[in-house]
C-alpha positions in Angstrom: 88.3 111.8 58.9 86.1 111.4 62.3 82.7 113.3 62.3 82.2 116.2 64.4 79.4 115.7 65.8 79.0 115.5 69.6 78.2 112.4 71.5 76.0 113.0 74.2 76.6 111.3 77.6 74.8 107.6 77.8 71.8 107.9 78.9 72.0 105.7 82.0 68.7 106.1 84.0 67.2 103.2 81.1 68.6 100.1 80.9 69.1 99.1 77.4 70.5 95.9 75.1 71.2 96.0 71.5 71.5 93.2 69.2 74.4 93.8 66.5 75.4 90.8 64.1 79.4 89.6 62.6 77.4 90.3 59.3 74.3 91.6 57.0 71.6 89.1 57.6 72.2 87.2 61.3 69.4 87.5 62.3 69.1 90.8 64.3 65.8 91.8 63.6 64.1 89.0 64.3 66.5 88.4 67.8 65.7 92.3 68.6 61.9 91.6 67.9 62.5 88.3 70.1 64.0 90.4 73.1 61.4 92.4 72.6 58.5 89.9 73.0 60.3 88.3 76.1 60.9 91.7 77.8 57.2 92.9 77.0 55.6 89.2 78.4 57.4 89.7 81.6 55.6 93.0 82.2 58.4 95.8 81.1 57.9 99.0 79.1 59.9 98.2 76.4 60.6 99.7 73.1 62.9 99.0 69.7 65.2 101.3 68.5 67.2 101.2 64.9 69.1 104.3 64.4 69.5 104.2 60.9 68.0 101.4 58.2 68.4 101.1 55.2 65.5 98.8 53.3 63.4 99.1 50.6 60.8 97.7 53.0 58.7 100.2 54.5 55.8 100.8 56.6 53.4 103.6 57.3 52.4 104.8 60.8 49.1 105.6 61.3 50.1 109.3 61.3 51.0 108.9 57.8 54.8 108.7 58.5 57.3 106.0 56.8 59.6 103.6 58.9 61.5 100.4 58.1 59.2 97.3 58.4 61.3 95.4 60.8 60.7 98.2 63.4 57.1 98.1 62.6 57.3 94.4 63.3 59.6 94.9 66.8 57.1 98.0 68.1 54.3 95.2 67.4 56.3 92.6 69.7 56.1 95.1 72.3 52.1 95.5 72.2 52.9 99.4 70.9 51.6 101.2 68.0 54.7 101.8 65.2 56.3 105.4 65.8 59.1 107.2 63.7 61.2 107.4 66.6 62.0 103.6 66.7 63.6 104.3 63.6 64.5 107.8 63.1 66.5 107.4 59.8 65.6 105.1 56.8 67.8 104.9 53.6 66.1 103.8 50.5 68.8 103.1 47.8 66.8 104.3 44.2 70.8 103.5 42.4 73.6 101.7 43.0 75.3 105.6 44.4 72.0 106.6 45.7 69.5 107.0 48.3 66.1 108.9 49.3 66.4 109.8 53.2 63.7 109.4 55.3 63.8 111.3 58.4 61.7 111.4 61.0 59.1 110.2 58.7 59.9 112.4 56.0 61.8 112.6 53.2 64.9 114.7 53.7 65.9 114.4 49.8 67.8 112.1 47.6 71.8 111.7 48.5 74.7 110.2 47.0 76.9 108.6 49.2 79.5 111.3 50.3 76.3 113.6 50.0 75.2 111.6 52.9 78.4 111.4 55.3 78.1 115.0 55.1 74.5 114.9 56.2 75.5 112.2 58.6 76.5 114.7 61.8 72.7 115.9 61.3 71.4 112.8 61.1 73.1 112.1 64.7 71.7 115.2 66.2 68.2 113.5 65.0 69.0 110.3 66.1 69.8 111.4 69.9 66.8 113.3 70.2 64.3 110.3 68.9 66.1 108.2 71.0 65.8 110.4 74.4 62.2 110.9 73.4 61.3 107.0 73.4 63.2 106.0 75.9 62.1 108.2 78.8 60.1 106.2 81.3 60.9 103.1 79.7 61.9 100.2 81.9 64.3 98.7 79.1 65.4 99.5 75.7 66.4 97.1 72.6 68.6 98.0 70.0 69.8 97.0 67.1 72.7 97.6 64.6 73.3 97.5 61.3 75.4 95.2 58.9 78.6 95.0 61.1 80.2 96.9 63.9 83.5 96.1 62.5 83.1 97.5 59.1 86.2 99.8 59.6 85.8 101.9 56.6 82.3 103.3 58.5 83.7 103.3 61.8 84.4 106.9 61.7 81.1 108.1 61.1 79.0 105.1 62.6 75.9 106.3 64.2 74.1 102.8 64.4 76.5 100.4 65.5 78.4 101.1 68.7 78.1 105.0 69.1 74.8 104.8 69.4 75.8 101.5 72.2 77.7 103.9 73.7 75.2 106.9 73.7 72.3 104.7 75.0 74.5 102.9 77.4 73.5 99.4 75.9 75.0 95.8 76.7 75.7 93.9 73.4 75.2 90.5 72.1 76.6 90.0 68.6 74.7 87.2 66.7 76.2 85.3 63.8 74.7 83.0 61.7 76.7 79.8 61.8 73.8 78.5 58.9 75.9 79.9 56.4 79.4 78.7 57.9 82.0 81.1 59.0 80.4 82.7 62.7 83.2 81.7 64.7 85.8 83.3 62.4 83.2 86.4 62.0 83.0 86.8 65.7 86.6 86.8 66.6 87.7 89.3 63.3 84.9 91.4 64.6 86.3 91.3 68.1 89.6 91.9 67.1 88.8 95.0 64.5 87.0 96.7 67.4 88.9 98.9 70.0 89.4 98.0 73.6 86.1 100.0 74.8 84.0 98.5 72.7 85.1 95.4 72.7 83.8 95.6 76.9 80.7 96.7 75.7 80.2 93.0 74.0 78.5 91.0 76.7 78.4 87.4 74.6 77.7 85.8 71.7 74.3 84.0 70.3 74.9 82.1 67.6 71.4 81.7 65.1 70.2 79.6 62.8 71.4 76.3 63.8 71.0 72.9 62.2 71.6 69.8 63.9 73.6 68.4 67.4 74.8 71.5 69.1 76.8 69.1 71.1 79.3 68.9 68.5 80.1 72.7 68.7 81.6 72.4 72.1 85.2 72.6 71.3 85.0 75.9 68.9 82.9 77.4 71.7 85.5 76.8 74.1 88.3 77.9 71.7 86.2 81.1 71.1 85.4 82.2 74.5 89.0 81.6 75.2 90.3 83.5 72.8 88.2 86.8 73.3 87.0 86.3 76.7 83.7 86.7 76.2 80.9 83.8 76.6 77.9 82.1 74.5 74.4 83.6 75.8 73.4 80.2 73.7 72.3 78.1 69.9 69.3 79.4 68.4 68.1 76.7 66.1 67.1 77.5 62.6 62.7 78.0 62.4 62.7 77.5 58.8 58.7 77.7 59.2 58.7 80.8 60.6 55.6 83.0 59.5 57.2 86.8 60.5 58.5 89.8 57.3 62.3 89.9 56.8 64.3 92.8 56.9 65.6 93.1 53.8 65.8 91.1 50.5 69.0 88.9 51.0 67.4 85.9 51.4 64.4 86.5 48.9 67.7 87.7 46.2 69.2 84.5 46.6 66.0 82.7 45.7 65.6 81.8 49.3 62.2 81.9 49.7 60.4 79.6 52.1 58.2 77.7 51.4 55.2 76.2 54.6 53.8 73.2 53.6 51.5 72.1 56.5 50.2 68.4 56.0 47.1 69.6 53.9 49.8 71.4 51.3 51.9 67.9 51.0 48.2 66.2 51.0 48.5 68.6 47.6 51.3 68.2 46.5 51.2 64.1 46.2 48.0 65.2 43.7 49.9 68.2 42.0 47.7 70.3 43.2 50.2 73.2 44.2 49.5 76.8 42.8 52.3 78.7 41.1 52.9 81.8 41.2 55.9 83.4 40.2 57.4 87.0 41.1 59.4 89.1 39.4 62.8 89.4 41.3 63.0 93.2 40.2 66.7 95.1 41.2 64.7 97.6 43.0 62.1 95.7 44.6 60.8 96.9 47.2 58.0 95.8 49.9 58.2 92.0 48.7 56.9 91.0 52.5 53.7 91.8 50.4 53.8 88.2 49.3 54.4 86.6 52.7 50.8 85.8 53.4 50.8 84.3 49.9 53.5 82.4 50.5 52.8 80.7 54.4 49.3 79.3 52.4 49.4 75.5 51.9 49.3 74.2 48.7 50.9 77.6 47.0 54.2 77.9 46.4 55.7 81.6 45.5 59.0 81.8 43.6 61.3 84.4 41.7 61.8 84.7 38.1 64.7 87.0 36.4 64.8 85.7 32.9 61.9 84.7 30.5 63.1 81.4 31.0 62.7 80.9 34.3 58.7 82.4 34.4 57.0 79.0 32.6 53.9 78.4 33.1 52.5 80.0 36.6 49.1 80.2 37.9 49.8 84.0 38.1 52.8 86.6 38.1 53.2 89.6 40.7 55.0 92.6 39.5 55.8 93.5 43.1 56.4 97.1 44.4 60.0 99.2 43.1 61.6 101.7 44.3 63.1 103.0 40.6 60.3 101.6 38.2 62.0 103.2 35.1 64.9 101.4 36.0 63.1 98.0 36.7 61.3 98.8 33.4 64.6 98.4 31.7 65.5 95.2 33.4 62.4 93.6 32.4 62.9 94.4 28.5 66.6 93.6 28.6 66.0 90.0 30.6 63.3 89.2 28.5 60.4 89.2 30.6 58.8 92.0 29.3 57.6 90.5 26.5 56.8 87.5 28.0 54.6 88.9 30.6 52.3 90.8 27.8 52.4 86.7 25.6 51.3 85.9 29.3 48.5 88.2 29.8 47.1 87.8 26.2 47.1 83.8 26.9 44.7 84.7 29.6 47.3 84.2 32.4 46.7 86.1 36.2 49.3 89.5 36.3 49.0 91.3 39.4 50.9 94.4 40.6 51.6 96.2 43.3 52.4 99.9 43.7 55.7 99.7 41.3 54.4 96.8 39.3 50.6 98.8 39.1 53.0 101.3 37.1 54.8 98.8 35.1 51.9 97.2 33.9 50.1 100.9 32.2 50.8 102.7 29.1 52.9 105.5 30.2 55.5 105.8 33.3 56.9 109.7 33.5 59.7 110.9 35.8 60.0 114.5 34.8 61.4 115.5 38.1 64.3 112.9 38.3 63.0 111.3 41.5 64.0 108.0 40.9 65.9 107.5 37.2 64.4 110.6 36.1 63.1 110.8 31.9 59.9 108.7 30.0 59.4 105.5 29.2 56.3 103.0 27.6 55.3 101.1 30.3 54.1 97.2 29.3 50.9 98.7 27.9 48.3 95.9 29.6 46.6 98.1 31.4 45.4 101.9 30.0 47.2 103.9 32.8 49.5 106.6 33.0 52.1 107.4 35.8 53.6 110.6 36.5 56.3 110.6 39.8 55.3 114.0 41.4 57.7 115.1 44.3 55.2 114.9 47.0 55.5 111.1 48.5 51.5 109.5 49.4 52.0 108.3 52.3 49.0 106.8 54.9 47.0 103.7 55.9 43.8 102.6 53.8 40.7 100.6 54.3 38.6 99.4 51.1 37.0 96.8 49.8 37.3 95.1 46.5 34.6 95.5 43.9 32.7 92.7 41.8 35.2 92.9 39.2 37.8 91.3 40.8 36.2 89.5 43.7 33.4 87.0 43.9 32.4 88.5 47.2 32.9 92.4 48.3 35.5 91.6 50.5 37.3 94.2 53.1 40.9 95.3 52.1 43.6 96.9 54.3 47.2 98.0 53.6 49.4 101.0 53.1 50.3 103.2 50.0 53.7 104.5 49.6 54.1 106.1 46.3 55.1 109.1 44.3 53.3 108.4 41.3 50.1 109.7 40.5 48.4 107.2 38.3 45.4 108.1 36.1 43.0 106.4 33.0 45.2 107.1 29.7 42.9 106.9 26.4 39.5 106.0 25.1 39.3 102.9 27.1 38.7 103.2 30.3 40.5 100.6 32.9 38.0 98.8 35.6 37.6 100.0 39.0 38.5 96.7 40.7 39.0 98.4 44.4 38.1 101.2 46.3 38.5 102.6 49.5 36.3 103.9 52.0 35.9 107.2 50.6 35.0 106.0 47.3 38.6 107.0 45.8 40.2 104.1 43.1 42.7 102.2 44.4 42.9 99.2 42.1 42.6 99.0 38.2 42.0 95.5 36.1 40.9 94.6 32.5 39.1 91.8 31.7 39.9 88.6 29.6 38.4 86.7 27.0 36.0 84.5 29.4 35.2 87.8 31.3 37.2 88.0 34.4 39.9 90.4 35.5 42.9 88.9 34.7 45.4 92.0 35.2 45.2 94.1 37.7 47.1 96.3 40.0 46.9 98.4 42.9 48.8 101.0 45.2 47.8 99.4 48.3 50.4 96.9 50.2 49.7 94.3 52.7 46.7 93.7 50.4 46.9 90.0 50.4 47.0 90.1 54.4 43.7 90.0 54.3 42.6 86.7 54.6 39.0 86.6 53.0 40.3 88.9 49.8 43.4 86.8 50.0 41.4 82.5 49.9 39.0 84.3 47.8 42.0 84.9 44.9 43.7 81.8 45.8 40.6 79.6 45.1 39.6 81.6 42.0 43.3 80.6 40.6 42.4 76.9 41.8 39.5 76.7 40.2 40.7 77.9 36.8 43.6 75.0 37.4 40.9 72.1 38.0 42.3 72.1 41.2 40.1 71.5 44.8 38.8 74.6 46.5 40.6 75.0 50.2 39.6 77.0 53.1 43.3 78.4 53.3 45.0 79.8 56.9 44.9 82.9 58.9 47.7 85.0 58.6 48.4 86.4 62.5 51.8 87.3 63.4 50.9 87.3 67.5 51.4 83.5 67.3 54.6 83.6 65.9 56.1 85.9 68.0 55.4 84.1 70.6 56.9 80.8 69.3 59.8 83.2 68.5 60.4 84.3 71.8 59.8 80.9 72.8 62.5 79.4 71.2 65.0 81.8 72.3 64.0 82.3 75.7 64.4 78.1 76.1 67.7 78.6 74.5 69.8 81.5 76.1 70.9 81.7 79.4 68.1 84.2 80.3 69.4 85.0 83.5 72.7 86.4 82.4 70.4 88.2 79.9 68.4 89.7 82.6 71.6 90.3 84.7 73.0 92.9 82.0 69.7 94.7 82.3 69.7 94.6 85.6 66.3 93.1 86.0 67.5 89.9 88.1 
């Protein structure tokens, strides 16, 4: 049955294009925080929009609100500070039913799935106002969808694919990923499943993530624009080396994640000189673009692990953030890992985790409320903690610095928390302060090893390993236990590769038909 609610006329006086995709995992986010870039370089006021998201990664504004991470990354693409109306609704699946429901910034609750298409007509109301709000004096607008437009079973109560095209008035370019084969069947089943309106509101086609002579596509372009009428904006080629967050976990579920080797990291390579490091591929993991910093290093290379057999014998293991730890807890026991990680940690090996994976690694995690799985469970007992989920969400941005214990110099740290737990010292032995932030307040626990450094610690604080200094500074103590040489590592600065983002796509789409549906000629 069609929602009620009302949709609003477009609202015409701001030009706007949104970016929808055949399928999960186009490329939309990265195309929307390309347009975004291009737009913003010419000299437009231009701002991203996402209706509704639904990721486990997160970000915090520096009004202490949460958003989805790819909108953080988009806002940044326009030179603008992150704000809650770029993304007015984020969906944070804690079960396979599930969902907490960030509005505006806020938790609205946790909702099953028909709780939430009841909740949906709200939602729109929420949605129309955020978007009227950012939009006004704007010179353009980008938006982008969700999934697919032509998932008929949600086209009833859609508010982020082409209702909200319709509302704001948008242009769209659907993208498909010819990388993983199918894009030209994707694109005409979705043109076909969509009705005749709609189906005008498609401007043309982009197809991402190519490989090879796009020379050799000629024919199915032809047959395709023939067929629905519609043209090809252009071939994005695949950036394999790209150094900006994904969306969502598709690629990093699949194993998929990539690895930079610059000439220095093949340099160390030829020598076996790579670091290890392995990370737990959790079912509710949340806020893995934690490790992209790790991963863009040269000379490290970051992989997944789901069974005891597949951790070996790493330079270190990251527990990495959750967004149902009791449930994760269980998957690490029943995979094997569990124990593993504790042989692991008593070998002397490097455990780190982060927000989720701090719990994992204490005594005690408690979820007396039923915010996530809900009950009581022993947590892997390496560090003397004890977690208790209290219904009010910590959310806001924090500076620190990390202490002697775990650094070898004092260096600055920066992130985010987003967590319900409340974790605190459990028993006579006290767990080491290995960071702090600026108000003196813990944010990091460790214990020591045999030879006297921290080996295991955790903390509440993502984007930790952003930091470049803190982040060589753990890389090169993890060399230095291996034998290996000491390196200088790589700054981590996403400015750069936006630009060679919008770059590439800007050399590859006809721009001017682009600017034409904007009307910016």
């Amino acid at each position: 049955m069609r929602s009620a609610a009302k949709i609003l006329p477009p609202v015409s006086s701001v030009p706007a294009l949104m970016v929808q995709g055949v399928s999960s995992n186009a490329g939309k986010s990265l195309m929307t925080a390309a347009f975004c870039r291009i737009f913003a370089r010419r000299g437009l006021s231009v701002a991203p929009f996402k209706a509704q998201n639904m990721a486990l990664n997160s970000f915090v504004t520096r009004d202490g609100k949460e958003m989805g991470r790819a909108q953080a990354l988009q806002a940044q693409a326009c030179g603008l500070e992150a704000d809650v109306c770029m993304n007015p609704v984020l969906l944070k699946p804690t079960s396979r039913a599930g969902s907490q429901i960030i509005v505006m910034g806020h938790s609205a609750g946790w909702m099953h799935a028909r709780e939430y298409l009841q909740y949906k007509a709200t939602a729109w109301k929420t949605v129309q106002t955020a978007y009227r709000s950012l939009s006004a004096g704007r010179d353009v607008m980008v938006l982008e969808g969700a999934g697919s437009p032509a998932e008929i079973n949600l086209m009833a109560h859609d508010i982020v694919n082409m209702r909200m095209a319709r509302f704001a008035g948008a242009q769209v370019l659907l993208v498909a990923d010819i990388d993983r084969g199918g894009a030209f069947a994707g694109i005409v089943g979705t043109m076909s499943l969509l009705g005749r309106a709609d189906r005008a509101r498609v401007a043309g086609y982009i197809l991402n993530k190519f490989r090879g002579d796009a020379s050799l596509l000629d024919p199915a372009l032809v047959a395709v624009s023939s067929r629905t009428r519609k043209p090809f904006m252009g071939i994005v080629p695949m950036l394999a080396d790209l150094r900006l967050p994904e969306e969502d976990s598709v690629g990093f579920k699949g194993g998929e994640i990539p690895r930079i080797f610059s000439a220095p990291a093949l340099n160390c390579l030829a020598e076996r000189q790579c670091l290890d490091i392995a990370v737990a591929d959790l079912p509710y993991i949340s806020n893995f673009t934690d490790l992209d910093a790790l991963r863009h290093e040269p000379c490290v290379r970051v992989r997944t692990m789901r069974t005891a057999e597949d951790m070996g014998k790493p330079d270190a293991v990251i527990l990495p953030g959750s967004k149902n730890t009791l449930a994760d807890l269980r998957f690490l026991r029943e995979s094997g890992l569990a124990d593993r990680l504790c042989r692991y940690a008593g070998e002397g090996g490097t455990l780190v985790g982060i927000c989720g994976g701090l719990q994992l690694l204490g005594k005690i995690i408690a979820d007396p409320r039923g915010l996530e799985d809900g009950g009581e469970a022993p947590g892997l007992g390496l560090l003397p903690l004890h977690t208790r989920l209290d219904s009010k969400k910590r959310l806001r941005r924090t500076e620190g610095r990390a202490l002697a214990a775990l650094a070898e110099s004092e260096s600055a740290v920066a992130g985010y928390e987003i967590h319900h737990g409340v974790t605190s010292p459990d028993g006579d032995i006290a767990p080491i302060p290995v960071l702090e932030d600026t108000e003196g307040r813990i944010i990091g626990w460790g214990r020591r090893g045999l030879d006297g450094g921290t080996r295991v610690w955790g903390t509440y604080l993502h984007g930790i390993f952003d930091m470049d200094d803190f982040r060589h500074d753990f890389l090169n103590q993890l060399r230095r236990r291996a034998g290996f040489a000491l390196l200088s590592g790589i700054a981590y600065n996403i400015g750069p590769e936006l630009d060679r983002l919008a770059d590439t796509v800007e050399q590859c789409l006809d721009m001017k038909a682009v600017y034409s549906l904007i009307g910016k000629n």
